[in-house]
Biopython code that builds the backbone (N, CA, C, O; Angstrom):
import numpy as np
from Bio.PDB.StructureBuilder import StructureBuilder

atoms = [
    (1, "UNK", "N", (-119.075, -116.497, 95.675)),
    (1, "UNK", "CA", (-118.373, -117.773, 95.683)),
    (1, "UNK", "C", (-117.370, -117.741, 96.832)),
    (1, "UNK", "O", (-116.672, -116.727, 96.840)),
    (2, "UNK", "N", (-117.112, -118.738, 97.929)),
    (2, "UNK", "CA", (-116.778, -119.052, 98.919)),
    (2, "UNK", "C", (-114.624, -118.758, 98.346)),
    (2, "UNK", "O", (-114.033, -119.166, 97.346)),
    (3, "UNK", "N", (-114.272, -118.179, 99.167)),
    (3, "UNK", "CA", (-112.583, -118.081, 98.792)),
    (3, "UNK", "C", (-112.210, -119.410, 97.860)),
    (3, "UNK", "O", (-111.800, -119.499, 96.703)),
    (4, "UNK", "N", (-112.569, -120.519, 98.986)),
    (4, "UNK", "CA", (-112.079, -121.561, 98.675)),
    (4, "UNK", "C", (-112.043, -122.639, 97.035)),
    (4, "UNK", "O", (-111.361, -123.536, 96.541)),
    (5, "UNK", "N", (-113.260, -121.809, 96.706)),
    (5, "UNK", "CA", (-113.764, -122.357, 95.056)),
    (5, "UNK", "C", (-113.776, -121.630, 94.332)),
    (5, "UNK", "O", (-114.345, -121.890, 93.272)),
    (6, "UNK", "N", (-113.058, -120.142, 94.555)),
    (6, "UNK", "CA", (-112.664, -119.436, 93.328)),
    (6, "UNK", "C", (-112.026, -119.850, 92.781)),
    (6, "UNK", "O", (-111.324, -120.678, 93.359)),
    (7, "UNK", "N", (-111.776, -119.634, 91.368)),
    (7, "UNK", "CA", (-110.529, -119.996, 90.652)),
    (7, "UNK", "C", (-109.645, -118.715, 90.485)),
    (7, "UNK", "O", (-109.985, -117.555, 90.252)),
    (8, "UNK", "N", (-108.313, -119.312, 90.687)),
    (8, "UNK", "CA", (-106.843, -118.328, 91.288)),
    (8, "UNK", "C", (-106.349, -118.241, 90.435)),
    (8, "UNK", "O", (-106.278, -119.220, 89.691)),
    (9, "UNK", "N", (-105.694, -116.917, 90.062)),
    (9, "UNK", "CA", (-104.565, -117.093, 89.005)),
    (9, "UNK", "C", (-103.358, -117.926, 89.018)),
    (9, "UNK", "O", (-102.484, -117.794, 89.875)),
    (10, "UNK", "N", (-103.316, -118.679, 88.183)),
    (10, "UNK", "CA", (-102.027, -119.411, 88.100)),
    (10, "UNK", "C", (-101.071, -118.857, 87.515)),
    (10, "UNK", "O", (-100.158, -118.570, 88.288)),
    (11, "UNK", "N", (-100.885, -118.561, 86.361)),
    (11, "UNK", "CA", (-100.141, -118.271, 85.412)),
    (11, "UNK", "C", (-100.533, -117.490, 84.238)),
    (11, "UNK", "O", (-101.599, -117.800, 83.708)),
    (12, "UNK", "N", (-99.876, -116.565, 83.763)),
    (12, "UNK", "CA", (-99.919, -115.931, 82.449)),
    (12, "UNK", "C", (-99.155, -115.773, 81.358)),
    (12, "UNK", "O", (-97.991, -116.114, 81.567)),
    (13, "UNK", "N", (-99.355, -115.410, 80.345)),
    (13, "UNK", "CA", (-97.793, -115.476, 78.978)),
    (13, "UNK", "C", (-98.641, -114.305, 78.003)),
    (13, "UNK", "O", (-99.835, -114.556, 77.840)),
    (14, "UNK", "N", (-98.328, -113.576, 77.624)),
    (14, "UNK", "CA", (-97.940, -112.552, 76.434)),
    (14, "UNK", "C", (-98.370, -113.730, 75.324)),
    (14, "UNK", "O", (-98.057, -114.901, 75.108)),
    (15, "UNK", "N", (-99.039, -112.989, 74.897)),
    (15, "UNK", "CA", (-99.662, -113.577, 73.217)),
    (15, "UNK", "C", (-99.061, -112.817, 72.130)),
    (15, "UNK", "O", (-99.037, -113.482, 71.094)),
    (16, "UNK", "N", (-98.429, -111.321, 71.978)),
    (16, "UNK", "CA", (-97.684, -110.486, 70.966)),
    (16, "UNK", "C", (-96.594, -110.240, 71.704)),
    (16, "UNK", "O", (-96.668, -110.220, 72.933)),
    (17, "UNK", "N", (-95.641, -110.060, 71.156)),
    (17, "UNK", "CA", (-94.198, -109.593, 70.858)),
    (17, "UNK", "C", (-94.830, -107.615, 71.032)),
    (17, "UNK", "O", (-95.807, -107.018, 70.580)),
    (18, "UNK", "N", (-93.764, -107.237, 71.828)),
    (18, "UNK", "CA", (-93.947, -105.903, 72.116)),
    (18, "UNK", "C", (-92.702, -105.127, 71.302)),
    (18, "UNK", "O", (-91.513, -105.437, 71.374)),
    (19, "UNK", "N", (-93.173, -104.239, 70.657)),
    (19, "UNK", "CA", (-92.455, -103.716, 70.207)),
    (19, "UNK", "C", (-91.915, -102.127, 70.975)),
    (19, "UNK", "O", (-92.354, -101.555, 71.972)),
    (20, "UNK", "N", (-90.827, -101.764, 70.052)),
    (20, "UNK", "CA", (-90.412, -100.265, 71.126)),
    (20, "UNK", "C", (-90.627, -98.991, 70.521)),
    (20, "UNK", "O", (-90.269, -97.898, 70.959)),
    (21, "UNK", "N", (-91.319, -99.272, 69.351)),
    (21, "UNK", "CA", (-91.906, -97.656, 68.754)),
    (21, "UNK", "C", (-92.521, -97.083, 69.561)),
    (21, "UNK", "O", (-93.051, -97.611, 70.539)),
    (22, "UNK", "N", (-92.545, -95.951, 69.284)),
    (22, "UNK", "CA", (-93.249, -94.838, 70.586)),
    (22, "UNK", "C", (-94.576, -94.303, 70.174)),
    (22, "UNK", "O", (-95.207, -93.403, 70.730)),
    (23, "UNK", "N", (-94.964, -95.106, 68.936)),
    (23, "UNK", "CA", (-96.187, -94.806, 67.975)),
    (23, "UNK", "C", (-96.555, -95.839, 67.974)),
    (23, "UNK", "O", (-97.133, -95.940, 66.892)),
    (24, "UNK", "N", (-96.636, -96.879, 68.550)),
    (24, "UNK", "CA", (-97.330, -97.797, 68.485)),
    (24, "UNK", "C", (-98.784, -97.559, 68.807)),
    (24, "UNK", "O", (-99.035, -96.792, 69.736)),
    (25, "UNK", "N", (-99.817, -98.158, 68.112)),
    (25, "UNK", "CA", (-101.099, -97.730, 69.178)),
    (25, "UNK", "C", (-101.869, -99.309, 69.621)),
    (25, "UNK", "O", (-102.695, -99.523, 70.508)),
    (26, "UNK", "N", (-101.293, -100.190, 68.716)),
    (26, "UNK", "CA", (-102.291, -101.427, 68.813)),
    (26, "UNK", "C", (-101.879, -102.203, 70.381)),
    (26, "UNK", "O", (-100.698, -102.166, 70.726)),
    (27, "UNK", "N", (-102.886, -102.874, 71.262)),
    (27, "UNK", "CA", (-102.813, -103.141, 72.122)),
    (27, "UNK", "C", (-102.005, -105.261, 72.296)),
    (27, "UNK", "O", (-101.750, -106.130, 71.462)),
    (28, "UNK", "N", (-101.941, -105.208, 73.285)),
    (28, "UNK", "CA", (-101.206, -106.554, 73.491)),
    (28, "UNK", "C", (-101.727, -107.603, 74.070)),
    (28, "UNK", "O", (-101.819, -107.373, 75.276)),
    (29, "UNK", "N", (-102.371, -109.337, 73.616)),
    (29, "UNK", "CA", (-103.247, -109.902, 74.372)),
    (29, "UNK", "C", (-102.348, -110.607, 75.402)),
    (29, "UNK", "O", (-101.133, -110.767, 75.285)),
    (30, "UNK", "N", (-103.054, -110.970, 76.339)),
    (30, "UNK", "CA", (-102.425, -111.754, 77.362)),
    (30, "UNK", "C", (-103.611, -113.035, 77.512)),
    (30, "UNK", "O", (-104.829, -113.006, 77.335)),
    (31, "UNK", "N", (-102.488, -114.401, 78.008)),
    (31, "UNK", "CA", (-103.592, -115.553, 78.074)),
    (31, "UNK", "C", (-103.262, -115.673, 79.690)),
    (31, "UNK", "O", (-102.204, -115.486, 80.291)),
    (32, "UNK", "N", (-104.846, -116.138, 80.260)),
    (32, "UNK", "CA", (-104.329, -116.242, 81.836)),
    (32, "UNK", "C", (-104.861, -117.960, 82.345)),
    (32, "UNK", "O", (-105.632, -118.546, 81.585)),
    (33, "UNK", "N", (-104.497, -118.506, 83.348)),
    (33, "UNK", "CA", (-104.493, -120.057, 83.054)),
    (33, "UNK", "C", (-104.705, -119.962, 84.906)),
    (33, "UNK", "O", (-103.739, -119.960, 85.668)),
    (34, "UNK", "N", (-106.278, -119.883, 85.410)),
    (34, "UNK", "CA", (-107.175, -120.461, 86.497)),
    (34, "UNK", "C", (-106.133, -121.949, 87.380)),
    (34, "UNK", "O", (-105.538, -122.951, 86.984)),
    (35, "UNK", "N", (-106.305, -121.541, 88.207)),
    (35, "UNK", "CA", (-106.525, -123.130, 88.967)),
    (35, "UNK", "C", (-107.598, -123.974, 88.864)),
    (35, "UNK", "O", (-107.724, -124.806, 89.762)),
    (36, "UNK", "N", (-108.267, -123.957, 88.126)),
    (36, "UNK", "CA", (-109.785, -124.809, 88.252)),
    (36, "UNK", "C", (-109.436, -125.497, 86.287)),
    (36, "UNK", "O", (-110.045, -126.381, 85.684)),
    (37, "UNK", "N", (-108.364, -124.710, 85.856)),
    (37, "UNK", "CA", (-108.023, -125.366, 84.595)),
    (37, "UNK", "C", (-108.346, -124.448, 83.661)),
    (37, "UNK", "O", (-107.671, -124.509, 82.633)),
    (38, "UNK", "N", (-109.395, -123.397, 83.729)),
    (38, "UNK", "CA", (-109.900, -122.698, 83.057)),
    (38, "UNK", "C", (-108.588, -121.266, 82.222)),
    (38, "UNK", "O", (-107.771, -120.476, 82.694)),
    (39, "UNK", "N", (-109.023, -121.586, 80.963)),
    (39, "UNK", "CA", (-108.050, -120.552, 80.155)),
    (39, "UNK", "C", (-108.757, -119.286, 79.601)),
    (39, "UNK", "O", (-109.566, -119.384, 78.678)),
    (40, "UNK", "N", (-108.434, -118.059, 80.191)),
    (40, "UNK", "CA", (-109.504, -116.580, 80.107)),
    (40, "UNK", "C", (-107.987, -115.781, 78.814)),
    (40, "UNK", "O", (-107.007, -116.394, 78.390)),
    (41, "UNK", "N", (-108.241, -114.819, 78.631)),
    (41, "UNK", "CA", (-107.453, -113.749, 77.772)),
    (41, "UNK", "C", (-108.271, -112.231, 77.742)),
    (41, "UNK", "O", (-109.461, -112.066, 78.011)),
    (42, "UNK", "N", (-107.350, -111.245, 77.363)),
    (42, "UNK", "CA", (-107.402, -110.332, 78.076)),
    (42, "UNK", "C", (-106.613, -109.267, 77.364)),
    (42, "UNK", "O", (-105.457, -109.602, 77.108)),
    (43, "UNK", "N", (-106.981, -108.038, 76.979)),
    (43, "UNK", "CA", (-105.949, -106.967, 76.197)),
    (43, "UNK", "C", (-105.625, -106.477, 77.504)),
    (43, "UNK", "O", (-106.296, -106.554, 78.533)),
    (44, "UNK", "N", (-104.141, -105.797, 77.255)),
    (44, "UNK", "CA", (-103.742, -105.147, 78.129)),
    (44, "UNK", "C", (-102.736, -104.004, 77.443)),
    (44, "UNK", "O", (-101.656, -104.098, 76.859)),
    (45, "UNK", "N", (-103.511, -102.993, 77.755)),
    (45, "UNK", "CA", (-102.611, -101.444, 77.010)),
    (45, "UNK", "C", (-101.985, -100.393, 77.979)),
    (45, "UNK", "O", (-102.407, -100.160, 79.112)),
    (46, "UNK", "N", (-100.757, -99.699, 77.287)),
    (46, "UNK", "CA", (-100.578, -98.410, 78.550)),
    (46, "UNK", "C", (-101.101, -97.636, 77.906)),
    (46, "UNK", "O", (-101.563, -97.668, 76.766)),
    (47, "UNK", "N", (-101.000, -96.506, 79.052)),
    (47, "UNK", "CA", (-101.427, -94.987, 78.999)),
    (47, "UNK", "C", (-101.485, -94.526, 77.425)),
    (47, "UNK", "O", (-102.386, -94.057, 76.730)),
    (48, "UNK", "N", (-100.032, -94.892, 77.162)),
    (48, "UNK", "CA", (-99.225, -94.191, 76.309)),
    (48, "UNK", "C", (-99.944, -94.942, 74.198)),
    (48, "UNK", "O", (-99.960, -94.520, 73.041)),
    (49, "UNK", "N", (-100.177, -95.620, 74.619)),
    (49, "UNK", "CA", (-100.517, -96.930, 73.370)),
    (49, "UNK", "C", (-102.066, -96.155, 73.138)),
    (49, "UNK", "O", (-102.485, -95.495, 72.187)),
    (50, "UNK", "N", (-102.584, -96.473, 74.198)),
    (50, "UNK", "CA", (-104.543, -95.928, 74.373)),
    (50, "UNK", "C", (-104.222, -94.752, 73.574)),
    (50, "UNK", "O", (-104.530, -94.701, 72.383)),
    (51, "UNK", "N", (-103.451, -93.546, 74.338)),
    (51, "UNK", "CA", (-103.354, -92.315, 73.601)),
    (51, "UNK", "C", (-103.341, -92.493, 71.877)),
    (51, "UNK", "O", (-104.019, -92.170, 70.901)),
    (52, "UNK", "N", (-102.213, -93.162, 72.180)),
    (52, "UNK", "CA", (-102.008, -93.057, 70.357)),
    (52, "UNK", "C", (-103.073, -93.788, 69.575)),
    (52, "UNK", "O", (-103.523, -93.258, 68.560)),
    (53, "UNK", "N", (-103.560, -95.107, 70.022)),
    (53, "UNK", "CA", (-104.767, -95.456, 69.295)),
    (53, "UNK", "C", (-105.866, -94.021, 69.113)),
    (53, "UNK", "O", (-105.994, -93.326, 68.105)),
    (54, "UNK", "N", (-106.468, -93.896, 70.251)),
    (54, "UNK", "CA", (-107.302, -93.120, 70.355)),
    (54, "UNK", "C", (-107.074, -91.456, 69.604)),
    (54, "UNK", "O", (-108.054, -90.728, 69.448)),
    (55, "UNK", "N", (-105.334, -90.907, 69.091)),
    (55, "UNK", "CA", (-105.238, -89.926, 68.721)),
    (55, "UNK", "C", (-105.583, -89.997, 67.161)),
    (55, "UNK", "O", (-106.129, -89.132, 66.476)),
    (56, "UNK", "N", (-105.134, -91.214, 66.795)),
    (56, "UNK", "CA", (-104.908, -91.649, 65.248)),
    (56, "UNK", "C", (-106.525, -90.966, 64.671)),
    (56, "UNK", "O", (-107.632, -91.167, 65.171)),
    (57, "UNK", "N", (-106.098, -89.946, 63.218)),
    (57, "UNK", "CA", (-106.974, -89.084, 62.564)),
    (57, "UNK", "C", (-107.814, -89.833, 61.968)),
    (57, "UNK", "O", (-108.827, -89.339, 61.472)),
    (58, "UNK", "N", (-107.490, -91.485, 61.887)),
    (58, "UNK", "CA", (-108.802, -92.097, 60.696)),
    (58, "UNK", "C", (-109.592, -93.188, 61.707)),
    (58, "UNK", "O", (-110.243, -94.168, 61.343)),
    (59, "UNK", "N", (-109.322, -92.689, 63.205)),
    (59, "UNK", "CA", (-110.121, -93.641, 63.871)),
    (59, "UNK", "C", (-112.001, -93.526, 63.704)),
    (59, "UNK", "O", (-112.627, -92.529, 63.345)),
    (60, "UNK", "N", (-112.453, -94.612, 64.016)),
    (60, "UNK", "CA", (-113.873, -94.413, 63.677)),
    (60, "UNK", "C", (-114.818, -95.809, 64.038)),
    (60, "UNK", "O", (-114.909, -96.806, 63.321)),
    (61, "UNK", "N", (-115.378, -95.619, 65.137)),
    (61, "UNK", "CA", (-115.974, -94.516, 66.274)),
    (61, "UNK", "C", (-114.578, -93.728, 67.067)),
    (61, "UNK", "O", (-113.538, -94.284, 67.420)),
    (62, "UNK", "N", (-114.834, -92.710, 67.163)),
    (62, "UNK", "CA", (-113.338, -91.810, 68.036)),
    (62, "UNK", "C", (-113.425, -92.529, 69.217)),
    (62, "UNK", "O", (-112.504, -91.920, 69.763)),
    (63, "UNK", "N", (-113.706, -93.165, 69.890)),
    (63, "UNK", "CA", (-113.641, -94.049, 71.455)),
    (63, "UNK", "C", (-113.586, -95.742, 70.883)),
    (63, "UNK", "O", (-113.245, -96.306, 69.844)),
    (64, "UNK", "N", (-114.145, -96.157, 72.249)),
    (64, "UNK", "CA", (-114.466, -97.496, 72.707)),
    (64, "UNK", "C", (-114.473, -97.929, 73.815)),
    (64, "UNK", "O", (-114.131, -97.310, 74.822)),
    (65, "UNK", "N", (-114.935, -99.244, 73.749)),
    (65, "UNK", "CA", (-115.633, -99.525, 75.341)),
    (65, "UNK", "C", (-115.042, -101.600, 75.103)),
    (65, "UNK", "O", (-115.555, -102.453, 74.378)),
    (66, "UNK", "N", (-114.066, -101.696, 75.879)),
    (66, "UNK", "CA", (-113.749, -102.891, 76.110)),
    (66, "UNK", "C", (-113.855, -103.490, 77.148)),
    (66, "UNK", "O", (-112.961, -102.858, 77.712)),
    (67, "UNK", "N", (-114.202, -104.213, 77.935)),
    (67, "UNK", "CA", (-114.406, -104.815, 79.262)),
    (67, "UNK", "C", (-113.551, -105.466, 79.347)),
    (67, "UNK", "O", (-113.221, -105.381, 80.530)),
    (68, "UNK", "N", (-112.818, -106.207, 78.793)),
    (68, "UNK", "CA", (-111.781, -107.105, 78.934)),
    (68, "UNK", "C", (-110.194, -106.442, 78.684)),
    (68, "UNK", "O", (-109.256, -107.055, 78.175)),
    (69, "UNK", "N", (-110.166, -104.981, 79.200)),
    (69, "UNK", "CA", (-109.037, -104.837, 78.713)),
    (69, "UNK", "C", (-109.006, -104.121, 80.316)),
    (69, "UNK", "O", (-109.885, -103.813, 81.121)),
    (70, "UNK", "N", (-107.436, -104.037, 80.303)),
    (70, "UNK", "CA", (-106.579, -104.015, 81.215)),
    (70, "UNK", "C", (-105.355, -102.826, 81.287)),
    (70, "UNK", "O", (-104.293, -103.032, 80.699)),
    (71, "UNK", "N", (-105.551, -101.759, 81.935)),
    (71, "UNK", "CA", (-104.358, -100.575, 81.570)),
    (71, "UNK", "C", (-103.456, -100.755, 82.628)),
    (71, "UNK", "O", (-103.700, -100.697, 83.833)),
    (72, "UNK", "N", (-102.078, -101.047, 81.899)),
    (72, "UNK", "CA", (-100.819, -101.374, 82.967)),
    (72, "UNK", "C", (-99.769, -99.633, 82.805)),
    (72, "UNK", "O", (-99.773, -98.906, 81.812)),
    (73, "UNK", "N", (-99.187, -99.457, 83.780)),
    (73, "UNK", "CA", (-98.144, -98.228, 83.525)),
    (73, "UNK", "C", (-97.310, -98.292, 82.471)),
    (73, "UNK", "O", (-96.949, -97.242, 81.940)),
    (74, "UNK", "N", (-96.845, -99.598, 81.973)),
    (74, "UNK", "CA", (-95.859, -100.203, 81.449)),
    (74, "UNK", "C", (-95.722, -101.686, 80.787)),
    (74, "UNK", "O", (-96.325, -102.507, 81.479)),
    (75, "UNK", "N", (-95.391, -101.991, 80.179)),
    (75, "UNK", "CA", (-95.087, -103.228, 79.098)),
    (75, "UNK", "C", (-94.050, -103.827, 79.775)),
    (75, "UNK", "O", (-93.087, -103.981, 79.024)),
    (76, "UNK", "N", (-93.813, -104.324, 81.162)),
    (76, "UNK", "CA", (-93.083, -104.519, 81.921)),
    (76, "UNK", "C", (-93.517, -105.938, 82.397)),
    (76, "UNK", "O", (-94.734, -105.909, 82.580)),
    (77, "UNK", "N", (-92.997, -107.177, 82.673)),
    (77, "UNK", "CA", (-93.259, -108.294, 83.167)),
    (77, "UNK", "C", (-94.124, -108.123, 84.790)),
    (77, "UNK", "O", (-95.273, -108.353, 85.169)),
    (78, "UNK", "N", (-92.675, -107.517, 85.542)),
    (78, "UNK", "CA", (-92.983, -107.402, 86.488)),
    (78, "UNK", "C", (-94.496, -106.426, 86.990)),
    (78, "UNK", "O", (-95.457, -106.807, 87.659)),
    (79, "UNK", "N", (-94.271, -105.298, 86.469)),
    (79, "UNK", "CA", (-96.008, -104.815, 86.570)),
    (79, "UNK", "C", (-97.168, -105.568, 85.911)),
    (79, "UNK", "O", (-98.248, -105.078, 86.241)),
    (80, "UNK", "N", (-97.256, -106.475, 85.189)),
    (80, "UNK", "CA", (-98.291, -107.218, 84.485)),
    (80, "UNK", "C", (-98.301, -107.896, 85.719)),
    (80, "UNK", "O", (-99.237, -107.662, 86.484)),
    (81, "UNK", "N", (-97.318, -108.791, 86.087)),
    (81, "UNK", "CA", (-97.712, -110.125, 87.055)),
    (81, "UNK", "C", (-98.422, -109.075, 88.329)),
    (81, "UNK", "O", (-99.414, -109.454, 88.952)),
    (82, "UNK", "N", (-97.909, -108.032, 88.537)),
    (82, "UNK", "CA", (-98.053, -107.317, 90.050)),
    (82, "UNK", "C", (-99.557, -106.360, 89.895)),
    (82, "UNK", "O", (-99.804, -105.482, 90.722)),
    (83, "UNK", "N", (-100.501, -106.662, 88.728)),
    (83, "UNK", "CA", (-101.427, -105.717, 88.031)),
    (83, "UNK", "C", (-102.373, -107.223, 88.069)),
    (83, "UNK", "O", (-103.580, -107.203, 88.306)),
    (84, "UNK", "N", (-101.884, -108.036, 87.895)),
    (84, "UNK", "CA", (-102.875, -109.638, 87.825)),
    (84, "UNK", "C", (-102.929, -110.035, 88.861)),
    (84, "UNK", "O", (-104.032, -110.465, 89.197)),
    (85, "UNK", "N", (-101.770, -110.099, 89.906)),
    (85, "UNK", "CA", (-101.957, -110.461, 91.061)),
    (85, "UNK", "C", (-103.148, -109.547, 92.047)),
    (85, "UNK", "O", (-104.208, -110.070, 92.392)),
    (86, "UNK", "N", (-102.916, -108.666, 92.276)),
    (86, "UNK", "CA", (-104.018, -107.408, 92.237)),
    (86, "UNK", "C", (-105.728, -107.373, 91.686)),
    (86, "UNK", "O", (-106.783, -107.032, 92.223)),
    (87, "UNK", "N", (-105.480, -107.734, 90.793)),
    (87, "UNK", "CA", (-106.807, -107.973, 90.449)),
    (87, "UNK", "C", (-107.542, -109.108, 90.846)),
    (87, "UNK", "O", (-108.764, -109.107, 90.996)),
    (88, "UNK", "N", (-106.453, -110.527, 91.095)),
    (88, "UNK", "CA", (-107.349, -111.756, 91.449)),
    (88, "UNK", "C", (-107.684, -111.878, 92.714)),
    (88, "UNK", "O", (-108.499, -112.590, 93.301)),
    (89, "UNK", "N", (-106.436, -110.545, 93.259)),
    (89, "UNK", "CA", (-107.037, -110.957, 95.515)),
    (89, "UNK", "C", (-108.491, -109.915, 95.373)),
    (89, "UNK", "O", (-109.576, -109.973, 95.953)),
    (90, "UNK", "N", (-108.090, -109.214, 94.602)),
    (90, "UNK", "CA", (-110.036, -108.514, 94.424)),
    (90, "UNK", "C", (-111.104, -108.786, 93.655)),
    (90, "UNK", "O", (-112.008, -108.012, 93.341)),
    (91, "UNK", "N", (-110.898, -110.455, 93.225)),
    (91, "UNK", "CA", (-112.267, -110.777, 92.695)),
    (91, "UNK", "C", (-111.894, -110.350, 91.579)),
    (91, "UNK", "O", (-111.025, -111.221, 91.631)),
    (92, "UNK", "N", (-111.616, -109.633, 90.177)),
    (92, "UNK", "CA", (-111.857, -108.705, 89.375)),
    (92, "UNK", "C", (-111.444, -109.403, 88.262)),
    (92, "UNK", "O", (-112.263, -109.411, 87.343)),
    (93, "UNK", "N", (-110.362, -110.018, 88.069)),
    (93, "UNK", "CA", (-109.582, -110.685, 87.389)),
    (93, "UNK", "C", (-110.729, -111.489, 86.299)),
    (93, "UNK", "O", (-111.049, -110.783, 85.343)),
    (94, "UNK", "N", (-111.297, -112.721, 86.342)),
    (94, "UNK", "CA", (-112.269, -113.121, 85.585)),
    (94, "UNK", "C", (-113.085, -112.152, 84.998)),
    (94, "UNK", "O", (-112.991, -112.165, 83.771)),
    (95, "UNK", "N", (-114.104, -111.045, 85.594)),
    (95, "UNK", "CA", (-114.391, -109.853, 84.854)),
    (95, "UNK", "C", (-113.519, -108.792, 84.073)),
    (95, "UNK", "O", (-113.873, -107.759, 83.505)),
    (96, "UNK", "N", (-112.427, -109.292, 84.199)),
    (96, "UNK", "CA", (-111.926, -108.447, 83.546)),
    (96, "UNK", "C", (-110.854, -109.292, 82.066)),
    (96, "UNK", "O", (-109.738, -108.945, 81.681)),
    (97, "UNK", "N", (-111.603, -110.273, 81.619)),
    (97, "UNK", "CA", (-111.130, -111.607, 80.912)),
    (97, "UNK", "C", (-111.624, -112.089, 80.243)),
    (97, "UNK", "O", (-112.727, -112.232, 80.770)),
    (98, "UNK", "N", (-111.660, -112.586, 79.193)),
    (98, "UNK", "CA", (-113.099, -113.481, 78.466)),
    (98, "UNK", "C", (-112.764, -114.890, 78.437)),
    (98, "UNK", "O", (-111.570, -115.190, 78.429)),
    (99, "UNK", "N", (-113.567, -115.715, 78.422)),
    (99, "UNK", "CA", (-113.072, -117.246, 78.319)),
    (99, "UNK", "C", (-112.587, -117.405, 76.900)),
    (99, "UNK", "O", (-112.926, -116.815, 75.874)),
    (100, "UNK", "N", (-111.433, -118.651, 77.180)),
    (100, "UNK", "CA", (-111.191, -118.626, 75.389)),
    (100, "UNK", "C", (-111.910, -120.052, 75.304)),
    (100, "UNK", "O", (-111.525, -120.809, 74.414)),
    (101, "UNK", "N", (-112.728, -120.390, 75.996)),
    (101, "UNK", "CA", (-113.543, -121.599, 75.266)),
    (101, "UNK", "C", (-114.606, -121.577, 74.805)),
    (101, "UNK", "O", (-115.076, -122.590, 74.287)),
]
sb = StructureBuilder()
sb.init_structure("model")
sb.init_model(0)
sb.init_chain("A")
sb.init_seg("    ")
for serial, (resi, resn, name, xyz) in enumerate(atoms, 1):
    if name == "N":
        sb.init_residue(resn, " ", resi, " ")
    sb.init_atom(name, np.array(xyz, "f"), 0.0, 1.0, " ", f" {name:<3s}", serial, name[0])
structure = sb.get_structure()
């Protein structure tokens, strides 16, 4: 698709409230909002969250395989926007998103 008729990230917002336990393991959705109008969403987990999901003793299957998820350093505004921005100058952003329609 030609630069010009991609659809660009516009905007994004946090769908959960982040909490500051250090045991947290469950991940956080994000909604992302196209220039073409189109509304995609998207998990986005750290390092630190994956670990603990993935350590927890009653998990089952012990893995997983998400396409739509997104690993940031941090639960940080500024690295989310600077982790989205990133992904949409490389194409990646929509693959890495599901439509919510």
């Amino acid at each position: 698709m030609s630069e010009e008729l991609r659809p660009r990230l516009v905007s994004w917002r946090l769908d959960d409230e982040i909490g500051n336990d250090e045991n947290e393991w469950n991940w956080i959705e994000i909604t992302i909002c196209f220039s073409d109008g189109t509304k995609r969403w998207s998990i986005i987990y750290t390092p630190q969250r994956l670990h603990n999901n993935l350590s927890r003793k009653n998990i089952d299957p012990p893995g997983m395989h998400i396409k739509h998820m997104i690993i940031v350093r941090r639960y940080d505004v500024e690295d989310i926007d600077r982790v989205l921005k990133a992904l949409d100058e490389e194409d990646e952003l929509i693959e890495a998103s599901r439509s919510l329609d």
